[in-house]
C-alpha positions in Angstrom: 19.9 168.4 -29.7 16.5 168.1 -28.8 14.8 171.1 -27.4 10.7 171.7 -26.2 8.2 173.6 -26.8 7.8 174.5 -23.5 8.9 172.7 -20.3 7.7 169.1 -19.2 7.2 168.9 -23.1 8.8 165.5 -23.3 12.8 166.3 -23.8 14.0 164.0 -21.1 12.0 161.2 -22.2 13.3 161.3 -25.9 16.3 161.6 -25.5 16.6 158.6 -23.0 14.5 156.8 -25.2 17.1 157.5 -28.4 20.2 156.8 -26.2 18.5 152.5 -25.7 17.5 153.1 -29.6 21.4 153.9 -30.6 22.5 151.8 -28.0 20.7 148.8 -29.3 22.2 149.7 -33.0 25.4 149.6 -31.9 26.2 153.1 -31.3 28.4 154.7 -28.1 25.9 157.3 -27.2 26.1 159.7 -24.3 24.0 162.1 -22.9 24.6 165.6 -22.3 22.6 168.5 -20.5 24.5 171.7 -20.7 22.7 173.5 -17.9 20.2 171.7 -16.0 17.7 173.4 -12.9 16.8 170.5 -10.5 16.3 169.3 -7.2 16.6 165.9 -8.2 20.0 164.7 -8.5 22.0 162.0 -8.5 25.8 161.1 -7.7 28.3 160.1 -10.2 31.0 157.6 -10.9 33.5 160.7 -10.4 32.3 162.1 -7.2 30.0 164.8 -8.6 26.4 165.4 -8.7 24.1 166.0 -12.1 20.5 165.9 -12.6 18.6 162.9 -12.1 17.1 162.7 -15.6 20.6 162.5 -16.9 21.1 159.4 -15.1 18.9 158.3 -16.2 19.8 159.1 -20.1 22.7 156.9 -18.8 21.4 153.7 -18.0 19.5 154.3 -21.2 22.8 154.6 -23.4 24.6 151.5 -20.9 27.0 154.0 -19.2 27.2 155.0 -15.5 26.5 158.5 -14.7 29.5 161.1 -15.1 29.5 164.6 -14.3 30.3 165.7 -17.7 26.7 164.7 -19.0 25.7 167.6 -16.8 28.2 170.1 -16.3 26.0 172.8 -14.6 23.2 172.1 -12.1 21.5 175.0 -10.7 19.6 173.7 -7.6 17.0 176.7 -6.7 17.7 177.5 -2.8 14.6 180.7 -3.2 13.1 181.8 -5.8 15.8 183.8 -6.8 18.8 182.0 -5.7 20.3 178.7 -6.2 23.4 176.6 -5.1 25.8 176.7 -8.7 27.3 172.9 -9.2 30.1 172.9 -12.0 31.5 169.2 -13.0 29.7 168.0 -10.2 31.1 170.1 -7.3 29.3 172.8 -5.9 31.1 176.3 -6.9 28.8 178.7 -5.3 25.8 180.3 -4.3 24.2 183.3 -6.5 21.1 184.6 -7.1 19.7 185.2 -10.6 21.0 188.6 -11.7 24.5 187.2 -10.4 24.6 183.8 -12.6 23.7 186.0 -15.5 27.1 187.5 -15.2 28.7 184.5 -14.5 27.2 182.4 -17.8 30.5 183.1 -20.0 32.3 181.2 -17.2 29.4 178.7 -17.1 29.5 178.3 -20.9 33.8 177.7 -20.5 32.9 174.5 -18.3 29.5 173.4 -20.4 32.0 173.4 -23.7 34.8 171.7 -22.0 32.6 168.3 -20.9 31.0 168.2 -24.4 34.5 168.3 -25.6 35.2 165.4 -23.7 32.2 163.4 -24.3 32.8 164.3 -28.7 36.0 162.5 -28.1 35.1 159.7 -26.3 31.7 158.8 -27.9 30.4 158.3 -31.5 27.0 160.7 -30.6 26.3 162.8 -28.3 22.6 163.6 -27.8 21.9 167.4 -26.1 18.9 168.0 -24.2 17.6 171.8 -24.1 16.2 173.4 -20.9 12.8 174.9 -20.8 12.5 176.4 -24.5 14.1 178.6 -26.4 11.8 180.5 -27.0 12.7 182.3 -23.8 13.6 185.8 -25.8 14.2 187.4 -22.1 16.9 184.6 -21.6 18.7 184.7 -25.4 21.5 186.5 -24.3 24.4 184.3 -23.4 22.2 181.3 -23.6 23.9 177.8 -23.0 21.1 175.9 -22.5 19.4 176.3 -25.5 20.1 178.1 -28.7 23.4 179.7 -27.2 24.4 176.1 -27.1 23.0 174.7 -30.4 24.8 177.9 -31.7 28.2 177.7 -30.6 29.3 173.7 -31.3 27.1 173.5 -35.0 24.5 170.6 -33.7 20.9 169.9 -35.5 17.9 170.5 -33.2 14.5 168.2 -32.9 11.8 170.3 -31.4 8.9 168.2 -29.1 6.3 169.2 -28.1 3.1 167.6 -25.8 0.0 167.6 -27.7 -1.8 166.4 -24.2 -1.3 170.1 -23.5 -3.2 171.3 -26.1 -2.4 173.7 -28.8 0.5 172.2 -30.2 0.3 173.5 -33.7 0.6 176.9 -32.0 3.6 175.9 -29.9 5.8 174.9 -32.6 4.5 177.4 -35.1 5.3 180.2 -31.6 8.6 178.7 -30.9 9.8 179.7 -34.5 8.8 182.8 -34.9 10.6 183.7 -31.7 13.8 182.6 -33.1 16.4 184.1 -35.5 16.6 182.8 -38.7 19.8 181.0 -37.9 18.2 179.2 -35.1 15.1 178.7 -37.1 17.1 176.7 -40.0 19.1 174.9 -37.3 15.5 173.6 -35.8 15.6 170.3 -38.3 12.0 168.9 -37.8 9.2 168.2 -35.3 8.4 165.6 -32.7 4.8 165.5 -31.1 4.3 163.5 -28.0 1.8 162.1 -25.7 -1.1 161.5 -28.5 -3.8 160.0 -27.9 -6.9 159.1 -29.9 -7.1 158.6 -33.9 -3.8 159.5 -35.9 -5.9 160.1 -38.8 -7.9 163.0 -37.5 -4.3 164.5 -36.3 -2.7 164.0 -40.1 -4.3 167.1 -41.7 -2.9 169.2 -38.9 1.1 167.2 -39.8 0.4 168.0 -43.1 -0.2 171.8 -42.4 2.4 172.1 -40.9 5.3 170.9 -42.8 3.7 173.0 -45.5 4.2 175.9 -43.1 7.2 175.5 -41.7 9.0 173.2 -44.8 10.2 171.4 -41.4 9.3 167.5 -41.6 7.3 165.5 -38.2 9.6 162.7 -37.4 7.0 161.2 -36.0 3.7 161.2 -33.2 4.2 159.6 -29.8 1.7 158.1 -28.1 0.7 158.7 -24.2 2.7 155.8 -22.6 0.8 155.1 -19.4 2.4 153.5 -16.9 6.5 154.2 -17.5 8.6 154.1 -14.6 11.2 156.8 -15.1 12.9 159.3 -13.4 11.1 162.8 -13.1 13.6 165.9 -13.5 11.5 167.8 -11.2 7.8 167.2 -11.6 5.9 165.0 -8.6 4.9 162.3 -10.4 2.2 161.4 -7.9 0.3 158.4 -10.3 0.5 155.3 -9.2 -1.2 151.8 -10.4 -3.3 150.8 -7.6 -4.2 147.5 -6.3 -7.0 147.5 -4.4 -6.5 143.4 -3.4 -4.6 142.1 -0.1 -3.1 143.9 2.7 -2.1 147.9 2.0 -0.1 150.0 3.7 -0.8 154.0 3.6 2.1 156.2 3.2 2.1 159.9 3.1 5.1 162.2 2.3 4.5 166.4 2.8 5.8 168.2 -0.4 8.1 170.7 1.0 8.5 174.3 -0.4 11.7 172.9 -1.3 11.6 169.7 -1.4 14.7 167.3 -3.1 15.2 163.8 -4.8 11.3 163.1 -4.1 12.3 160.3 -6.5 13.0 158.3 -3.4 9.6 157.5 -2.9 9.0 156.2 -6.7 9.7 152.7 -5.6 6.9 153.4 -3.2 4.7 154.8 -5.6 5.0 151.5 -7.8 4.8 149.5 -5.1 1.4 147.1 -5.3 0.6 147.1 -1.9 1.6 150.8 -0.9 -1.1 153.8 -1.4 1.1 156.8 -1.7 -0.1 160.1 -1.1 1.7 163.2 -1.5 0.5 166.2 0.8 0.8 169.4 -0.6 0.4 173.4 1.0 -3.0 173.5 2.6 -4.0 169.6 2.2 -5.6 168.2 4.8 -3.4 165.3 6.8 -4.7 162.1 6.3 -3.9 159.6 9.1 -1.8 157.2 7.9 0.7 154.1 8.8 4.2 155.6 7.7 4.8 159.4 7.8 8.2 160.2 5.6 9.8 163.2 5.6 11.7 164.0 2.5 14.9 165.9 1.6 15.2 169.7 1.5 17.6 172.4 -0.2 16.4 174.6 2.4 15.9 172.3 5.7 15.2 175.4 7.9 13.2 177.0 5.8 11.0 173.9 5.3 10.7 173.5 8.9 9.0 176.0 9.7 6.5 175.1 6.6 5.9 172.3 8.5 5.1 173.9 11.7 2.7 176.3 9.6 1.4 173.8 8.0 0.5 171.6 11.5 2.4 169.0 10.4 4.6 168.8 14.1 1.1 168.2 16.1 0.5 165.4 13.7 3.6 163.9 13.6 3.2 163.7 17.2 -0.5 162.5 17.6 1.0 159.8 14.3 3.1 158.0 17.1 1.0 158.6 19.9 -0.9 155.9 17.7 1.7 153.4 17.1 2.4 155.1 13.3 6.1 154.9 11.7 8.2 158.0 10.5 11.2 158.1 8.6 13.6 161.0 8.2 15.8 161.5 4.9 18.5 163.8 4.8 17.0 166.9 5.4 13.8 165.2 7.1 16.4 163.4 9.1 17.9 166.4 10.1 14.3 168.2 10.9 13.7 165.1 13.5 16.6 165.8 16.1 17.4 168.8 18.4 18.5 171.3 16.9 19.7 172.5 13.6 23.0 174.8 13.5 23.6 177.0 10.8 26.5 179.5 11.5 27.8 180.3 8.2 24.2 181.6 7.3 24.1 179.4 4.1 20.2 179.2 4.1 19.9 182.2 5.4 20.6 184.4 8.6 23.5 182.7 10.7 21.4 181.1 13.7 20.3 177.6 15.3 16.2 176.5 14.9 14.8 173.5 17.6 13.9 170.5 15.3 11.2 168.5 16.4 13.8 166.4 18.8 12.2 163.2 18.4 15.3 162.0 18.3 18.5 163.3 20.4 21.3 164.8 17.9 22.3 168.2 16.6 23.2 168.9 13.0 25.6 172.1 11.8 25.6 173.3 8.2 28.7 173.9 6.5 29.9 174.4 3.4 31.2 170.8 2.5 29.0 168.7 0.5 28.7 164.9 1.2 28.6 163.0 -2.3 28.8 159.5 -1.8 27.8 156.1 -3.3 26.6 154.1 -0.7 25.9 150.6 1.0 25.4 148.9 4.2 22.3 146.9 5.6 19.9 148.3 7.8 20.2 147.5 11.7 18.2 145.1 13.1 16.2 144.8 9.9 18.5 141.9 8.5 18.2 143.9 4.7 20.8 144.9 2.2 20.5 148.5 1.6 22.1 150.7 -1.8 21.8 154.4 -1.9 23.9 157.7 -2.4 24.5 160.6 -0.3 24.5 163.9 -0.9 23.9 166.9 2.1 25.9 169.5 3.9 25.6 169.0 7.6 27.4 167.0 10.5 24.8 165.3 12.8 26.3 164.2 16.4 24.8 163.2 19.4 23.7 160.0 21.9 20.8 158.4 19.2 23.4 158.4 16.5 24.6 155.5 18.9 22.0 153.4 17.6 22.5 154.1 14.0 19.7 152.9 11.0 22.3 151.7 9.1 25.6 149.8 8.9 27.4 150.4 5.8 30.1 148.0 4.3 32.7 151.1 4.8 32.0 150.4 8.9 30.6 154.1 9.3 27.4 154.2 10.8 24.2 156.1 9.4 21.5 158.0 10.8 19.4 157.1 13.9 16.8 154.3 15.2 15.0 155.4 18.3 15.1 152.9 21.1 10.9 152.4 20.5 11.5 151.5 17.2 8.9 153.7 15.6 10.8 156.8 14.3 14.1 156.3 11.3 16.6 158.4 10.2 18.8 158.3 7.2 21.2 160.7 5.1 20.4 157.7 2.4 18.6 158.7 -0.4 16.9 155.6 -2.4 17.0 153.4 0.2 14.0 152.1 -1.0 15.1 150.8 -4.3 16.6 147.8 -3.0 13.7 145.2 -3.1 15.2 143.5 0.1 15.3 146.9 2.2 12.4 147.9 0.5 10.6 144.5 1.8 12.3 145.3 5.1 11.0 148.6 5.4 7.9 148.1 5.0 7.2 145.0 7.3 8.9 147.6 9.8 6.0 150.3 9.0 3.0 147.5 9.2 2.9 145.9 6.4 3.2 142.0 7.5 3.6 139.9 4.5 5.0 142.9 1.7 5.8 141.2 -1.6 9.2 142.0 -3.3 8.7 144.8 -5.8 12.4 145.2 -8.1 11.8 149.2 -8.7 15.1 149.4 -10.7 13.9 146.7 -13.2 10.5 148.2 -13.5 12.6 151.2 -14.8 14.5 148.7 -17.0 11.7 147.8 -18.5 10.3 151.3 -19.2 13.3 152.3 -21.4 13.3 148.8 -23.2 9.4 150.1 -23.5 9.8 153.4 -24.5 12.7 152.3 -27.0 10.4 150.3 -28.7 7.5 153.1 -28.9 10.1 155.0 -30.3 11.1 152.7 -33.4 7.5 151.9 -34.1 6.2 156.0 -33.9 9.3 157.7 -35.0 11.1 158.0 -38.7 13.9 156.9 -36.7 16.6 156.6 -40.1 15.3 159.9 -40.7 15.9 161.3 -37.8 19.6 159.6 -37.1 20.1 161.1 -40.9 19.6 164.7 -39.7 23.3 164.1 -37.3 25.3 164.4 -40.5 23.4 167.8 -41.2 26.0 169.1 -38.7 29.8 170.2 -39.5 32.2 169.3 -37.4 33.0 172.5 -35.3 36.5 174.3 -36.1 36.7 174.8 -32.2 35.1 175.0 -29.1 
């Protein structure tokens, strides 16, 4: 298991980067996050939803996604509530003091999927959540400790020196710990150095004297890896200042979801990608894209505060493009229904009515594989689905997209300039992607493969990984664990 420091620390990363390592040696690996809090997530070969960064883990180990390698996703609707998926379906709604109760049942269905994935698979690599060093969260734990705990498994500890005071964080983490948890914590893995290793020795040194608790190894800051974020905006992009470029802007919503739509964009040569956060000014701009949202009404009237309706409007008063996805689609038509109250009061809110449908929440989640090709755009299109809502009305007539299935998607408005989609990553496909972007203004857009840029991150972060890391070492510390009597 390999838990941080802190979050962010590095955990996602390292693990996917072990899962190509084993992978490449021969090893059926799968990974497993027992309780993951995201608004990033991505469909599954089963049906159900799990956290992006576990999908990732999976195209790392050669697998497709299952639920099972996240058994419980917590997607925050407020700052105290969040929708509670279990195997990939969502179970309920709760806020925090609730799912506190409700961890034992929680920790039933965490157990169960690593049961299955033990049987199946010859490893099994665990990624914690946050640290565990969370003393106000150790009782009935099963993300961290509680886990580690209960099924016998070795824990690697990481930590990101780029923070600062990483010594202290590992040293910190420890001492918050019980003794059992403390021996169970096998060695140390710093990440994102950069500068001379031989200044940072003294301090490795120190601290397996301190702690008796060997560093596998020092990772260096990779610059430039195209990988799924768990949650964090990952708003750097390489920029090209040659040729034609295209300005894009996305608002980040209170709640904003799968913002890792737009990473194709970000990575995209001839696209400058901004992200617009509370209080930013608007920058003008030649595509407008409204994201996804947990809480769509919620994050409409953001907007509204925010003055983004008055620029949306003056944006196509100008001839700009805007595109709607999932919850931004929903945002763009008439109104917005929600009589079951499940973000919040029962009621209906006006959208912006760009475009002319109505959408009504209810309780049934769409989660779908999808693909089609976009009307009148001539493009081959691959994406997923996943929203609560029915959308109906007269622009749904002329829909964005055609999928193979015959259903029709979303909504193109009769000037052309405004799109709407339920299809997350429709942007991944280098042919929609193209497509998409010769729609917005871009007139000669050069084809930009976002899903083998991510290839070629984990073959890249493998390889960091064998060169920095005592990976024998490490892959030694598995057999430290007995096999557990039960789960």
């Amino acid at each position: 298991m390999v838990q941080g420091t802190t979050s962010d620390a590095g955990k996602s990363t390292l693990v996917a980067g072990l899962c190509r390592v084993l992978r490449r040696r021969g090893v059926r690996v799968a990974p497993f996050k027992p309780q993951n809090m995201a608004l990033n997530s991505a469909v599954t070969e089963d049906g159900g939803e799990i956290g992006r960064a576990q999908a990732l883990q999976a195209q790392a180990a050669g697998l497709a996604p299952h639920s099972d390698m996240n058994p419980v996703l917590l997607k925050p609707s407020s700052d105290t509530g969040a929708q509670i998926v279990i195997h990939g379906r969502v179970r309920t709604d709760m806020d925090a003091r609730a799912y506190h109760e409700y961890k034992p049942l929680a920790m039933a269905a965490v157990l169960e999927s690593y049961r299955r994935l033990r049987a199946s698979y010859d490893c099994v690599l665990v990624e914690g959540a946050g640290s565990p060093a969370e003393v106000n969260l150790r009782e009935r734990d099963i993300a961290n400790m509680g886990f580690a705990e209960a099924v016998d498994c070795p824990v690697v500890l990481v930590a990101d020196i780029d923070r600062g005071g990483v010594f202290a964080h590992f040293l910190g983490t420890l001492e918050c710990l019980s003794s059992s948890e403390r021996e169970r914590i096998r060695g140390f893995v710093i990440n994102r150095f950069r500068g001379d290793i031989a200044l940072l020795e003294p301090g490795l040194a120190w601290l397996e004297r301190k702690t008796g608790k060997p560093v596998f190894g020092v990772l260096p800051y990779l610059h430039g890896l195209h990988l799924d974020a768990e949650d964090a905006i990952q708003s750097q992009q390489a920029v090209n200042t040659d040729g034609e470029r295209l300005r894009a802007i996305v608002p980040v919503l209170p709640r904003i979801s799968n913002h890792t739509d737009f990473d194709a964009l970000r990575a995209h040569p001839q696209v400058d990608l901004a992200f617009i956060g509370p209080g930013m000014r608007i920058p003008r701009a030649d595509l407008v894209v409204l994201p996804g949202s947990k809480s769509v009404r919620a994050d409409l009237d953001w907007l509204r505060r925010e003055g983004w309706e008055a620029e949306i409007r003056r944006h196509l008063r100008y001839g700009g493009k805007l595109i709607g996805i999932c919850g931004g689609m929903q945002m763009l038509g008439t109104w917005l229904h929600d009589p079951l109250g499940l973000e919040g009061a029962a009621g209906s809110v006006q959208g912006f009515g760009l475009l002319d449908f109505e959408t009504t929440l209810d309780a049934h989640k769409r989660l779908e594989r999808a693909s089609g090709r976009l009307s009148g755009l001539r493009a081959r299109v691959c994406g997923y689905e996943i929203h609560m809502g029915i959308s109906s009305g007269p622009a749904l007539a002329r829909p964005a997209v055609v999928l193979d299935d015959g259903r029709c998607d979303g909504a193109l408005s009769e000037d052309g300039q405004v799109l709407a989609t339920y299809l997350h990553g429709a942007f991944d496909e280098p042919e929609a992607c193209a497509a998409l972007l010769r729609w917005a203004g871009l007139a000669r857009p050069v084809e930009s493969n976002y899903a083998a840029l991510r290839e070629a991150s984990i073959e890249r972060l493998a390889d960091a990984l064998a060169q920095h890391l005592s990976i024998d070492r490490l892959l030694a510390e598995l057999r430290w664990a007995r096999e557990p009597q039960s789960l």
